[in-house]
Every structure is written in structure tokens, then in C-alpha cells.
Steps between C-alpha positions, in 0.01 A plus 500: 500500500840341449660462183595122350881575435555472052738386311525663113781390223587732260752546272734768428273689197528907544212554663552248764853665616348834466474778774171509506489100524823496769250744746197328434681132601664703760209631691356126480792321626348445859223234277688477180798304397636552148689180341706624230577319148828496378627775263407289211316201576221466210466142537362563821253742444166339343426770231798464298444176369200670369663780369734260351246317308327810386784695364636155362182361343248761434661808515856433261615723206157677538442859486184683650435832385300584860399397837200401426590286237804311732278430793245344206773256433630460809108401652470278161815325525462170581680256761808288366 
């Protein structure tokens, strides 16, 4: 069975420049093609307007004593 060639985008985070990650593309190269993001390019990655929001709207000059109790907010919060 042949394999429909893919295209992935990712950005430059850690664990997408990592060793493990650089093999792993590597050995898929022959079906996979990897589309990098600029160094910093937040506006073009979905998520951080989310993050934005979050840590802007819900999250600001707010402590949380645990996990538990950040991801509580953070599922709570609403959207802006």
C-alpha cells in the first residue's frame, strides 16, 4: 500500500527541534515534508491568540496555589 505524501507545520518549540523529533521526521522524509514557522512567528500559530486571551483576561495578577486549582480556572475561564 502506498503512502499519500504529508505535509506538517510546526514551529520551532523544544520538542519539535529535538533529537528525538529530528530522527523521527528524518526516517519519514520519503512521505513527510516538514514546513517550518519562523523563529518567532506567534501570530501565525492559532493557539496563541488563545493563550493571549487567557493569560490577559482570566488568568492576570492571579496566583494558584496548585495544579489542580490552575487548570480549574483555566477550564472555567470564559471566552473574551
Amino acid at each position: 500500500m502506498a503512502t499519500k505524501p504529508v505535509v506538517i507545520v510546526l514551529d520551532n518549540g523544544p520538542v519539535h527541534v529535538s533529537k528525538a523529533t529530528s530522527a523521527a521526521l528524518a526516517a519519514r522524509a520519503h512521505w513527510l515534508t516538514v514546513e517550518w514557522l519562523p523563529k518567532y512567528a506567534p501570530e501565525l500559530n492559532d493557539i496563541e491568540v488563545v493563550w493571549h486571551d487567557l493569560k490577559a483576561f482570566n488568568l492576570a495578577h492571579k496566583t494558584f496555589t496548585d495544579v489542580d486549582t490552575l487548570d480549574a480556572a483555566i477550564h472555567s475561564a470564559s471566552p473574551t
